[in-house]
BALOBA-1460 file (C-alpha; in Angstrom, 3 decimals):
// residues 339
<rec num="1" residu="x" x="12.057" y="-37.324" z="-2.508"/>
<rec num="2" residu="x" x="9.106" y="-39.053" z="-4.196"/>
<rec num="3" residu="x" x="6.782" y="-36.149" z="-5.850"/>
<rec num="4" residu="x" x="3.493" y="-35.999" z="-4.144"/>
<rec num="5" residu="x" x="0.500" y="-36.976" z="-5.757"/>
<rec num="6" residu="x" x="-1.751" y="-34.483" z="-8.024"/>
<rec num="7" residu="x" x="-4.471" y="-34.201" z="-4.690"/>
<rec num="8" residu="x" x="-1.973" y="-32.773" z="-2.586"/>
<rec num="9" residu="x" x="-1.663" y="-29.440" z="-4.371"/>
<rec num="10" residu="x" x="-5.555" y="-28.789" z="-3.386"/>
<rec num="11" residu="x" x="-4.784" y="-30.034" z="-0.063"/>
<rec num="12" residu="x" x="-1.859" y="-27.822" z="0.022"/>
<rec num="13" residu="x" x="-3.604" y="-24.482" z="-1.259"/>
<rec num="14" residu="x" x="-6.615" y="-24.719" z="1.247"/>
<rec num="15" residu="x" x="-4.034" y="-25.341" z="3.784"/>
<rec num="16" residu="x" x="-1.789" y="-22.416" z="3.394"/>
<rec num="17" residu="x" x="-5.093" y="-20.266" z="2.602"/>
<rec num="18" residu="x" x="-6.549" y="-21.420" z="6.421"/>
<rec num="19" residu="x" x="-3.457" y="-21.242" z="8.216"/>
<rec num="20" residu="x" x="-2.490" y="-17.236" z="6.884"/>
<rec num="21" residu="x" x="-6.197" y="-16.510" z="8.030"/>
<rec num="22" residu="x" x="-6.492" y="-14.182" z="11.253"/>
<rec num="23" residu="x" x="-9.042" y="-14.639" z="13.631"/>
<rec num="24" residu="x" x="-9.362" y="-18.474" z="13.058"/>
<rec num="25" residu="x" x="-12.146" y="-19.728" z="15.174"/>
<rec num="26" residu="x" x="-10.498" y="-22.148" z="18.165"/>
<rec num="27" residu="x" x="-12.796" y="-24.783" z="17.465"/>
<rec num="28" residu="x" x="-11.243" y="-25.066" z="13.657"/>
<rec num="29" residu="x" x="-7.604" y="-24.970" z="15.526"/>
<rec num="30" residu="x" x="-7.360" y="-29.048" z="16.074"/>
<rec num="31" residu="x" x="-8.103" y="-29.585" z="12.562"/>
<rec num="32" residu="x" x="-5.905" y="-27.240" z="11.478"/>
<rec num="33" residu="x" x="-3.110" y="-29.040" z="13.274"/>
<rec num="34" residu="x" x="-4.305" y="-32.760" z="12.390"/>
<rec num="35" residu="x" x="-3.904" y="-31.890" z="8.805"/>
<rec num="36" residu="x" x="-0.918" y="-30.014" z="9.189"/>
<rec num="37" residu="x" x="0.547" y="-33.168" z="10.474"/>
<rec num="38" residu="x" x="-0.915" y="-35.154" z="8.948"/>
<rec num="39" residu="x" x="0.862" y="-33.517" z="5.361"/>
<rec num="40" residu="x" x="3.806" y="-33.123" z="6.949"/>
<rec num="41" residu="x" x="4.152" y="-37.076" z="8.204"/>
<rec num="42" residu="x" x="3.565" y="-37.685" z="4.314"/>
<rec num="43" residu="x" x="6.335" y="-35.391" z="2.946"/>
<rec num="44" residu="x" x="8.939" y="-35.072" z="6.087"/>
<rec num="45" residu="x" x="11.240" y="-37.794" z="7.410"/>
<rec num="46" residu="x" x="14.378" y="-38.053" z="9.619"/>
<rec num="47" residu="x" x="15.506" y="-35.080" z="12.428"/>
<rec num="48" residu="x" x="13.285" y="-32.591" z="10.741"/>
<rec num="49" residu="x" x="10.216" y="-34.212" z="11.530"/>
<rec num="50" residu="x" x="10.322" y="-34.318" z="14.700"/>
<rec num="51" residu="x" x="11.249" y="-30.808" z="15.494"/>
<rec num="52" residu="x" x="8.321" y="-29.651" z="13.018"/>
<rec num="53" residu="x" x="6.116" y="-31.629" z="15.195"/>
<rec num="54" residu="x" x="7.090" y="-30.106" z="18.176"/>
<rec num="55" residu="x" x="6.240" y="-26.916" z="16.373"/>
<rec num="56" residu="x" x="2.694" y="-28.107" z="15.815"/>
<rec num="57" residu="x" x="1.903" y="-29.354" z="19.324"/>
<rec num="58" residu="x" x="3.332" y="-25.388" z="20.511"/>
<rec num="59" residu="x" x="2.269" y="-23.481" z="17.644"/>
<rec num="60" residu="x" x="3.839" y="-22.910" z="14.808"/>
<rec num="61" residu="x" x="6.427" y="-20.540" z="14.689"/>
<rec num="62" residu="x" x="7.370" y="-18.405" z="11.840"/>
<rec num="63" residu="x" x="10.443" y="-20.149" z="11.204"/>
<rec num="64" residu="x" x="9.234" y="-23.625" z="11.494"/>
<rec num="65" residu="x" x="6.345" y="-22.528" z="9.166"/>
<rec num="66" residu="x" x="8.853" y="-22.125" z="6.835"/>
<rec num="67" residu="x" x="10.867" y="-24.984" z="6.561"/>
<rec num="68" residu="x" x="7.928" y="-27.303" z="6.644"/>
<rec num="69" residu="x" x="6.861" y="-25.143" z="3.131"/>
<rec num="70" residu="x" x="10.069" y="-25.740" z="2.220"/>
<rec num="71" residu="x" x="9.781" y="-28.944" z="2.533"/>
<rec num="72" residu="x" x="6.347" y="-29.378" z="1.135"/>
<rec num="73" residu="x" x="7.127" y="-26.975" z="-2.172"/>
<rec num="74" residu="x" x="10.317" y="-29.322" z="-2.654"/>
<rec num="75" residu="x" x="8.455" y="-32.144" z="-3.022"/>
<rec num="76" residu="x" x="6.052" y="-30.997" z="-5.431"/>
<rec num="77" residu="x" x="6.329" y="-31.041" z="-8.991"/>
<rec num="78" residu="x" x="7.838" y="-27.617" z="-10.153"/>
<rec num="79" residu="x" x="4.762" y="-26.943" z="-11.978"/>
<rec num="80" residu="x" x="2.674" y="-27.491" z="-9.228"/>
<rec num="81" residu="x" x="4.640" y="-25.607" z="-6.544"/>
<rec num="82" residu="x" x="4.465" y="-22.525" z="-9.294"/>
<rec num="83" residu="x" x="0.442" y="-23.122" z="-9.004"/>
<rec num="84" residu="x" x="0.164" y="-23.563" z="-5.359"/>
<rec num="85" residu="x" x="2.288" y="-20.240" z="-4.953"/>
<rec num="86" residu="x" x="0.303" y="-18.069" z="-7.556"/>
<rec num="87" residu="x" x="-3.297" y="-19.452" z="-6.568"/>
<rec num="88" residu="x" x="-2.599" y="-18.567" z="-2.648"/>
<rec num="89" residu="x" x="-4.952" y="-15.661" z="-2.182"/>
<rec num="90" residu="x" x="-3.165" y="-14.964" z="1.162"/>
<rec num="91" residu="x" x="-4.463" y="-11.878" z="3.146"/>
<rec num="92" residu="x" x="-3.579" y="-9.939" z="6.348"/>
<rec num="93" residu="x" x="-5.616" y="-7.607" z="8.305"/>
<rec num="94" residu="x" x="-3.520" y="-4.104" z="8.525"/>
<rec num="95" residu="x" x="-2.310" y="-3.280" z="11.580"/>
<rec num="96" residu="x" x="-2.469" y="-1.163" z="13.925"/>
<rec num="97" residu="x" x="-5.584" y="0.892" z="13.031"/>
<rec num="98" residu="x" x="-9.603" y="0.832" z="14.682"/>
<rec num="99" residu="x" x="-10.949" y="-0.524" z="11.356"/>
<rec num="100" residu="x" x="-10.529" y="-3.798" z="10.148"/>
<rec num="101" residu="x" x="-9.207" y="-4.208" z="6.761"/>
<rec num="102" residu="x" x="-7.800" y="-6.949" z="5.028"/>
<rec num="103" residu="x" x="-5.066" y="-6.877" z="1.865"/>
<rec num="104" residu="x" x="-3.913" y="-9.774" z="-0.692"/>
<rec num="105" residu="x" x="-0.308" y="-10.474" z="0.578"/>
<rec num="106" residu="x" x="1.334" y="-12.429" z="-2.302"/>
<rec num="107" residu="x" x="4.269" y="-10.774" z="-2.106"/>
<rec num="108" residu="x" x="6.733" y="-10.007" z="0.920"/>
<rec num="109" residu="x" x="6.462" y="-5.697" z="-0.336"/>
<rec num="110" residu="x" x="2.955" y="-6.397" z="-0.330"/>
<rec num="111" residu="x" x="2.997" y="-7.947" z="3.396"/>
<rec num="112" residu="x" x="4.940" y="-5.321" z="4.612"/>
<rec num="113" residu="x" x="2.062" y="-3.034" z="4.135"/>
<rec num="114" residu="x" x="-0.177" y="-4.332" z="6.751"/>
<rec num="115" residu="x" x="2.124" y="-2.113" z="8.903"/>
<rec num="116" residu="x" x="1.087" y="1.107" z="7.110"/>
<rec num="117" residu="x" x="-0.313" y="2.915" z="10.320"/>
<rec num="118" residu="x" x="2.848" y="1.655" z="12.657"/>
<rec num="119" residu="x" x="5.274" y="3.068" z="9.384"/>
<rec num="120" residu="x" x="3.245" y="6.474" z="8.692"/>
<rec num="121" residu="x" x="1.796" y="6.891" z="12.218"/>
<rec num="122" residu="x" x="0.637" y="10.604" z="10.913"/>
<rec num="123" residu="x" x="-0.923" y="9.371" z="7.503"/>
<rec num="124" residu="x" x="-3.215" y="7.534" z="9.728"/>
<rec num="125" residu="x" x="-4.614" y="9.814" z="12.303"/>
<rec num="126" residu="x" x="-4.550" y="12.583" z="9.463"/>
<rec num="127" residu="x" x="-7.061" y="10.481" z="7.280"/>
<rec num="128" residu="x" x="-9.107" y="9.894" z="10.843"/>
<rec num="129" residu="x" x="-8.843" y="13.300" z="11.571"/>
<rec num="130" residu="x" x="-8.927" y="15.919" z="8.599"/>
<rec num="131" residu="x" x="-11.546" y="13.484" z="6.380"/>
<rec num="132" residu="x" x="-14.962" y="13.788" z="6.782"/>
<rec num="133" residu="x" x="-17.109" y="11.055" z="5.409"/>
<rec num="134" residu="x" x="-18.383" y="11.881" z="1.738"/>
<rec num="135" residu="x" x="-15.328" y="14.137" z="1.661"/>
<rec num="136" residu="x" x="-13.112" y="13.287" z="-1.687"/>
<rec num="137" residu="x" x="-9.651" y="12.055" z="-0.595"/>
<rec num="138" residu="x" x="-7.610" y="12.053" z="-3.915"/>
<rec num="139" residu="x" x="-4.840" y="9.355" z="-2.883"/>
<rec num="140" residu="x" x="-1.611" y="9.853" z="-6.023"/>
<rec num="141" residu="x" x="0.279" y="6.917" z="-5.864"/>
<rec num="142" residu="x" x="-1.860" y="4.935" z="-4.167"/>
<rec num="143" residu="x" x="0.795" y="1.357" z="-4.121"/>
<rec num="144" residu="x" x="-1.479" y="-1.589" z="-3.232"/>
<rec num="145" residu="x" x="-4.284" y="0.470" z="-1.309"/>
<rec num="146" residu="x" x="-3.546" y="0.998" z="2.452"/>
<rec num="147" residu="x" x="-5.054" y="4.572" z="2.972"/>
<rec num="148" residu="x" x="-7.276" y="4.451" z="0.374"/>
<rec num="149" residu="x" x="-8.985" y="1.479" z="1.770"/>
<rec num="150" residu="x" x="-9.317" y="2.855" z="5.501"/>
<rec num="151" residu="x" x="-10.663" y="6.585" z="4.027"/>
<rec num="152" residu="x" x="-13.083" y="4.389" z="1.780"/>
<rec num="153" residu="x" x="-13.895" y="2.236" z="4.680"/>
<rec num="154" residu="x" x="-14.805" y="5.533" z="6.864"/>
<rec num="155" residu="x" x="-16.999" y="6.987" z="4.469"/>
<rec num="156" residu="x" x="-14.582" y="8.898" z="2.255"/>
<rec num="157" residu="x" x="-15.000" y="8.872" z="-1.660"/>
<rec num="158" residu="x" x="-11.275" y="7.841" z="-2.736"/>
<rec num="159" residu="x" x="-9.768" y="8.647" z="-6.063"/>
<rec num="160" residu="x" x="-6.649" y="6.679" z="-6.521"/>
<rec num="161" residu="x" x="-3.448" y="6.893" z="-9.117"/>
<rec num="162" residu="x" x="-1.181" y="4.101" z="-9.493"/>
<rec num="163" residu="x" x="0.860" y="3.506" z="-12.333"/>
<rec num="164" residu="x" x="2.731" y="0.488" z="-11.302"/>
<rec num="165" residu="x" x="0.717" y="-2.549" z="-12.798"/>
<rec num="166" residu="x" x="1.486" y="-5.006" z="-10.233"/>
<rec num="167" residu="x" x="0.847" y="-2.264" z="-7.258"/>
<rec num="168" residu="x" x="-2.731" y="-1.256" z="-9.347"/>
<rec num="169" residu="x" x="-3.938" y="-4.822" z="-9.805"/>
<rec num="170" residu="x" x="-3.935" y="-5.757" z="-6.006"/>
<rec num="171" residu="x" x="-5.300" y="-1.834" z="-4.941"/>
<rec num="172" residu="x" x="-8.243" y="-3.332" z="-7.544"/>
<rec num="173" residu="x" x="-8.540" y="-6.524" z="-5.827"/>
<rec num="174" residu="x" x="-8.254" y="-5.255" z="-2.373"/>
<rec num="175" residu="x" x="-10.958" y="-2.851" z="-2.934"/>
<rec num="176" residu="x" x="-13.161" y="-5.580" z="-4.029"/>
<rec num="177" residu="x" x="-11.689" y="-7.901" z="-1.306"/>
<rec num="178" residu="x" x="-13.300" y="-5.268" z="1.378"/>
<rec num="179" residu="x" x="-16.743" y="-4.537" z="-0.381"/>
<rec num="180" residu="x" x="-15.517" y="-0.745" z="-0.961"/>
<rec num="181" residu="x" x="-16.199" y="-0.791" z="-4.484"/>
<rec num="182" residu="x" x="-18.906" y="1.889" z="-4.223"/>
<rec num="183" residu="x" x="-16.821" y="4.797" z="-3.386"/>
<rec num="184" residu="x" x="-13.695" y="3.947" z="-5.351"/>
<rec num="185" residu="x" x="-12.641" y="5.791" z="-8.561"/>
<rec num="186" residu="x" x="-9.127" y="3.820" z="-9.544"/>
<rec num="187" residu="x" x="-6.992" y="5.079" z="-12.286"/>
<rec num="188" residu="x" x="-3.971" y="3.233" z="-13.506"/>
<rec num="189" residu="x" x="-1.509" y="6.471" z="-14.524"/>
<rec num="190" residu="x" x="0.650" y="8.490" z="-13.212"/>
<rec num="191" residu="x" x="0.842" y="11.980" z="-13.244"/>
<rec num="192" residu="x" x="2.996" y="14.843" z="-14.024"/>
<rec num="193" residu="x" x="3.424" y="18.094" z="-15.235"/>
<rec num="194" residu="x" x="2.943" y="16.897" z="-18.965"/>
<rec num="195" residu="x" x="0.735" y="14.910" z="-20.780"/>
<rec num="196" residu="x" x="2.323" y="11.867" z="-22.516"/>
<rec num="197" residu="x" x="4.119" y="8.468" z="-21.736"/>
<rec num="198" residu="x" x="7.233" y="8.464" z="-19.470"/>
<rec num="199" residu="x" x="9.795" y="6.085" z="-21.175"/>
<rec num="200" residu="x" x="10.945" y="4.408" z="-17.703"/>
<rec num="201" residu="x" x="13.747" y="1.475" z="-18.390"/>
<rec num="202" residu="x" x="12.334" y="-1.067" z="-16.428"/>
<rec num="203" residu="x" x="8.993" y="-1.964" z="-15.093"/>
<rec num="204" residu="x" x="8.734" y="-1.743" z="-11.212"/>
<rec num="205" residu="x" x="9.190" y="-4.803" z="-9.319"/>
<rec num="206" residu="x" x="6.745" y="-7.376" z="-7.278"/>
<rec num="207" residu="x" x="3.556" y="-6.003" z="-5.814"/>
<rec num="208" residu="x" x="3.609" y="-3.693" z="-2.738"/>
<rec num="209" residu="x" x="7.515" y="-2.188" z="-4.139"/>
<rec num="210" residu="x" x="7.436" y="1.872" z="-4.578"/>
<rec num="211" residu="x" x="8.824" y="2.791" z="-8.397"/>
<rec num="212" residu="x" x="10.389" y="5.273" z="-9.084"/>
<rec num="213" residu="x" x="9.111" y="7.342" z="-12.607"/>
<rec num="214" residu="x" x="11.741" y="8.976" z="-14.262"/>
<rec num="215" residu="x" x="11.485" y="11.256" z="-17.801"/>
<rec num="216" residu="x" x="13.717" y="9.867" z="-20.476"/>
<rec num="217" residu="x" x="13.745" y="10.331" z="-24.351"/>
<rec num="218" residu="x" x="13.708" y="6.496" z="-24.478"/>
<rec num="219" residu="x" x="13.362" y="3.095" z="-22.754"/>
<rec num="220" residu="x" x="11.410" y="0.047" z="-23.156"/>
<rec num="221" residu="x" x="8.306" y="0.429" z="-21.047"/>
<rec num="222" residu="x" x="5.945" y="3.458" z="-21.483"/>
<rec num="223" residu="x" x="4.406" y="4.805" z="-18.323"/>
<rec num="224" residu="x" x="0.691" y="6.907" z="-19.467"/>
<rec num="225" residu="x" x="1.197" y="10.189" z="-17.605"/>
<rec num="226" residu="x" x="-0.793" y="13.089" z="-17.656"/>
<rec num="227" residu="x" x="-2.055" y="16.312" z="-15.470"/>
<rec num="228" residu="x" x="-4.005" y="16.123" z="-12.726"/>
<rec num="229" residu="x" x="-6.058" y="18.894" z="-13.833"/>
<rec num="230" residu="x" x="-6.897" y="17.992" z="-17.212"/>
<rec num="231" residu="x" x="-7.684" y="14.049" z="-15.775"/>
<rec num="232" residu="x" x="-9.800" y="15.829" z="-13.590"/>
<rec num="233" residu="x" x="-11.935" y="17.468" z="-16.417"/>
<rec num="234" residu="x" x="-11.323" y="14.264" z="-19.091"/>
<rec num="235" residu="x" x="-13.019" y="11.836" z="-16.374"/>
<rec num="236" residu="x" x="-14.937" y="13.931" z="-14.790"/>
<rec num="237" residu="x" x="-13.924" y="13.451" z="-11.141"/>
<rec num="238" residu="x" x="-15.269" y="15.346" z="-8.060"/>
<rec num="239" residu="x" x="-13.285" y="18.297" z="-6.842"/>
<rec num="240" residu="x" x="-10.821" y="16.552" z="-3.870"/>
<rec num="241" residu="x" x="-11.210" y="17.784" z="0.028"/>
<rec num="242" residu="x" x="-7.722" y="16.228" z="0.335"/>
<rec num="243" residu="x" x="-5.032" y="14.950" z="-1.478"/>
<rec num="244" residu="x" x="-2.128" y="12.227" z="-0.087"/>
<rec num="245" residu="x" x="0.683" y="12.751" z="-2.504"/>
<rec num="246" residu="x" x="3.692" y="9.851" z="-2.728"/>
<rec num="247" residu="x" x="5.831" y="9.709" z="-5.505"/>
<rec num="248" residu="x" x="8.940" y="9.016" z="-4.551"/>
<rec num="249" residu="x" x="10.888" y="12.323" z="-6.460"/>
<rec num="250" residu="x" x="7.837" y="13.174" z="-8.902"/>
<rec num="251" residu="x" x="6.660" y="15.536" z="-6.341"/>
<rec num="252" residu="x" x="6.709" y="18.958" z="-7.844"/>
<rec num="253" residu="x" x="6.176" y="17.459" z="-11.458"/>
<rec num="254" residu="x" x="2.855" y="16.279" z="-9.754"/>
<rec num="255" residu="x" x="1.841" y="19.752" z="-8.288"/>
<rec num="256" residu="x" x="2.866" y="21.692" z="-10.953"/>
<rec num="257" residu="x" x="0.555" y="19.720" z="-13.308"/>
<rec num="258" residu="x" x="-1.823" y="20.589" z="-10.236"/>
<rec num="259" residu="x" x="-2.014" y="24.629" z="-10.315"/>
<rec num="260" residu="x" x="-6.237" y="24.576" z="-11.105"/>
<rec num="261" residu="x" x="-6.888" y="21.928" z="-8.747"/>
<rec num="262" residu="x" x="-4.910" y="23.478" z="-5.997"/>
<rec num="263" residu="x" x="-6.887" y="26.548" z="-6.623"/>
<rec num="264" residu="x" x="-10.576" y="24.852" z="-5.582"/>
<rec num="265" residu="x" x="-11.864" y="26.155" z="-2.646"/>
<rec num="266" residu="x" x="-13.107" y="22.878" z="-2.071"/>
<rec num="267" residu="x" x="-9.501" y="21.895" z="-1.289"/>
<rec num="268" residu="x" x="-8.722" y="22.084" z="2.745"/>
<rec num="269" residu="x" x="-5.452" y="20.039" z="3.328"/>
<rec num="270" residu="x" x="-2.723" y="17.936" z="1.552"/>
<rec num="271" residu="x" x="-0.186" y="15.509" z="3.076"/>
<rec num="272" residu="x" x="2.956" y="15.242" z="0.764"/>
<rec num="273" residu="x" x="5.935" y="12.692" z="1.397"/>
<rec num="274" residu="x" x="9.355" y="14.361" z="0.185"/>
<rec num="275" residu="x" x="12.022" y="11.405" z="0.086"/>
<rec num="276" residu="x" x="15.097" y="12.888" z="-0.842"/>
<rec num="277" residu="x" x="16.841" y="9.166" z="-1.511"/>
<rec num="278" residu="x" x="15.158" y="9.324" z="-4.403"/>
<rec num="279" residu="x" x="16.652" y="10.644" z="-7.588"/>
<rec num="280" residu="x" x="15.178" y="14.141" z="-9.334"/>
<rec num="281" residu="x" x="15.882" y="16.198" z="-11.740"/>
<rec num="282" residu="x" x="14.053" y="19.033" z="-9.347"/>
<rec num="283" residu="x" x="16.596" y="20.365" z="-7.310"/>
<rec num="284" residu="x" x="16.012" y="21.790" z="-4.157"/>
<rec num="285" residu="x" x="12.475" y="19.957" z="-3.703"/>
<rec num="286" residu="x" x="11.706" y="20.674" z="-0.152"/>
<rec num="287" residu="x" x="12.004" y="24.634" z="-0.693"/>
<rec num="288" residu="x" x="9.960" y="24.284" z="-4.084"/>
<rec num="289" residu="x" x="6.906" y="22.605" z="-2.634"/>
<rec num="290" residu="x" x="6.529" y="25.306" z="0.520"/>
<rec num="291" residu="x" x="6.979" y="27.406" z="-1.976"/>
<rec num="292" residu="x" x="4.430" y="25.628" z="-4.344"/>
<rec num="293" residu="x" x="1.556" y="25.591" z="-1.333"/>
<rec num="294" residu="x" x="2.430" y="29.353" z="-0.383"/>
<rec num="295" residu="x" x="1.350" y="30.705" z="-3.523"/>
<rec num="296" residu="x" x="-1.639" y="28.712" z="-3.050"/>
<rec num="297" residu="x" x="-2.840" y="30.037" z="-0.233"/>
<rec num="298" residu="x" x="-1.823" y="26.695" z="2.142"/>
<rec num="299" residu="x" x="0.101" y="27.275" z="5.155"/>
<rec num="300" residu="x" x="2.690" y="23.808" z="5.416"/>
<rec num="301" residu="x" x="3.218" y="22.269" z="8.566"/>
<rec num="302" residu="x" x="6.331" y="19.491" z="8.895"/>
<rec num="303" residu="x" x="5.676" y="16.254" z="10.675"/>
<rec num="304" residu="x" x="8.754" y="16.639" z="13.469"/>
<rec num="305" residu="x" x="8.349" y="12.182" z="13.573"/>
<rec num="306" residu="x" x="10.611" y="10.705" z="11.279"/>
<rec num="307" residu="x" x="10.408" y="7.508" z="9.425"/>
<rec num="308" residu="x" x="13.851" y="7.500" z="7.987"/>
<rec num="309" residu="x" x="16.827" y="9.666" z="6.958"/>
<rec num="310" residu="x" x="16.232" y="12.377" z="4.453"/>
<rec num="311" residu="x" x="12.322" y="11.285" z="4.610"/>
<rec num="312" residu="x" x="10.348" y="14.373" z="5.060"/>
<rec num="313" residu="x" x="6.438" y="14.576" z="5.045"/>
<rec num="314" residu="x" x="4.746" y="18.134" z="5.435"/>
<rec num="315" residu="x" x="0.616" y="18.770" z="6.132"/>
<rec num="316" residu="x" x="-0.402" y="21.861" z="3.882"/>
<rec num="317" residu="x" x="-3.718" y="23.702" z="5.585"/>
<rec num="318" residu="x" x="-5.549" y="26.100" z="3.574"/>
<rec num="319" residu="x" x="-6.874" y="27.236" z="6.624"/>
<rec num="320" residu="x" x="-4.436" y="26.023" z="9.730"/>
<rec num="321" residu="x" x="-7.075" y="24.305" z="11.918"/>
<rec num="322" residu="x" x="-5.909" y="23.906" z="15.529"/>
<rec num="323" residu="x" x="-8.496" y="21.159" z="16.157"/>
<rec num="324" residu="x" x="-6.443" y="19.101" z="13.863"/>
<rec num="325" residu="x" x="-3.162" y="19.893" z="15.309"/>
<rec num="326" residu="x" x="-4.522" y="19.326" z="18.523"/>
<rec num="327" residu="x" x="-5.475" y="15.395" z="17.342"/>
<rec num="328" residu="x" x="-2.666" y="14.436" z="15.370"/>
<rec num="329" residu="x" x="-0.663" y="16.138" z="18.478"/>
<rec num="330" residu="x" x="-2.273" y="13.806" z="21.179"/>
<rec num="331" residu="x" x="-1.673" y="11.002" z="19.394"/>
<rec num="332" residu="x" x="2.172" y="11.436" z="19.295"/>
<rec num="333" residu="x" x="2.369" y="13.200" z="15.811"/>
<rec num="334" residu="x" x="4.179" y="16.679" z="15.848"/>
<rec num="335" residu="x" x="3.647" y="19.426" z="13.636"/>
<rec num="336" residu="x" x="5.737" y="22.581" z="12.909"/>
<rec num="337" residu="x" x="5.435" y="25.909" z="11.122"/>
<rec num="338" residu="x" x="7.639" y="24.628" z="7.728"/>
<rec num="339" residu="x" x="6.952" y="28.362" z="6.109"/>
């Protein structure tokens, strides 16, 4: 197939750009299509055409939008398929949730996070419910920025840990992306119950993947780790009203580098996933972190939804408030006594 010409790249980019846009306005809909066409009449011949234009006279389906950038990206210049595919700022709106918030989706981890309120149902009404605005939602591994951006975008003050680089530099850009810069505090470490660099031996993968820390004498990438309460004295942060905790294993290394903070008054609630497919050098981690918010004064609740097997996610309540029961309760999120 004869490589298409250096213009068609730019043509290409503001193409895919418009047509991963939600909420395009009708009137730029028959443009949309005429230049659709009109690149794929360049670039397609034989059977395939005519089923792609079909497609376009319909709408476009996801799997016909797919072979027609097949066909497009195979008849680019490798170098300029690599450009096309890294300069796409593609974004998605989340779903499923009142406000409207959009995320970079470069990567197909990082699209699957528009479904963070359909996956984590409770996460969602919890952040509507329990947090006030200018309450202090301390969000530990934060991945590319779901909950942090809709507790930023309701008035919360969010302070964010995410160690993975590729999962830290799109929670930076989707911040900026949604104008929430103003109430953002983002921090790119992890944290545990030392100070120090985790020697993981590999970094995590594409954008919008979970990875998994793990405390080893060596290996080639260094992870900066440290305590949550001395970060919270070295930068100075505001005391947290509530803290989402997901760290896939790291949980009680996390709260035990955690005692001072979980001390503050200040402190009303903390959601905690426990996902026992991940590996841990913790033992029975389920029993340690009831026991963890017991001696803290924080009566745990278990979320009786499940996501998936050997998944658990508990709401600790320094003072069990029945008005938040009641809310998370009518909207389809159960709650047990996990003493």
């Amino acid at each position: 197939m004869r490589p298409i010409r250096p213009q068609m790249r730019a043509r290409l980019l503001a193409l895919l750009e418009r047509a991963q846009r939600k909420g395009r306005a009708s009137d730029e809909a028959p443009s949309f299509r005429h230049e659709l066409q009109r690149m794929v009449e360049t670039i397609v011949s034989g059977a395939g055409q005519a089923e792609i234009r079909s497609a376009i006279r319909k709408g476009v389906s996801a799997e016909q939008w797919s072979a027609m950038l097949r066909a497009v990206l195979d008849a680019l210049h490798p170098y300029d398929a690599i450009t096309v595919l890294s300069e796409a700022e593609v974004t998605r709106t989340l779903e499923g949730i009142a406000e409207r918030i959009v995320i970079y989706t470069g990567t197909r981890a990082s699209n699957m996070r528009i479904q963070a309120a359909s996956k984590e149902p409770w996460t969602y009404q919890w952040i509507r419910a329990a947090i006030s605005p200018g309450e202090v939602l301390y969000d530990i591994g934060a991945n590319v920025g779901g909950y942090s951006l809709i507790a930023l975008s309701r008035g919360a003050k969010v302070v964010a840990f995410e160690p993975h680089h590729e999962n830290f530099r799109e929670l930076c850009r989707n911040v900026g992306l949604n104008k929430l810069e103003a109430g953002a505090i983002l921090i790119p470490a992890a944290l545990s119950e030392r100070r120090g660099a985790l020697r993981n031996p590999a970094f995590g993968g594409p954008a919008g993947q979970s990875m998994a820390l793990e405390e080893r004498e060596s290996g080639p990438v260094s992870i900066i780790a440290g305590r949550l309460d001395e970060m919270r004295e070295d930068f100075r942060l505001p005391a947290p009203n509530h803290i989402k905790i997901d760290v896939d294993g790291f949980e009680l290394k996390v709260l035990n580098g955690a005692q001072q903070t979980f001390a503050l008054r200040e402190l009303r609630t903390c959601l905690i996933e426990i996902d026992l497919r991940a590996e841990s050098p913790d033992g029975d981690r389920p029993t340690g972190v009831r026991k963890f918010f017991a001696g803290h004064g924080f009566t745990p609740f278990a979320v009786t939804n499940q996501m998936a097997e050997g998944v658990n996610y508990l709401i600790a309540m320094r003072e069990p408030s029945a008005a938040l029961k009641d809310v998370l309760e009518a909207n389809g999120i159960g709650l047990k006594a996990a003493g």
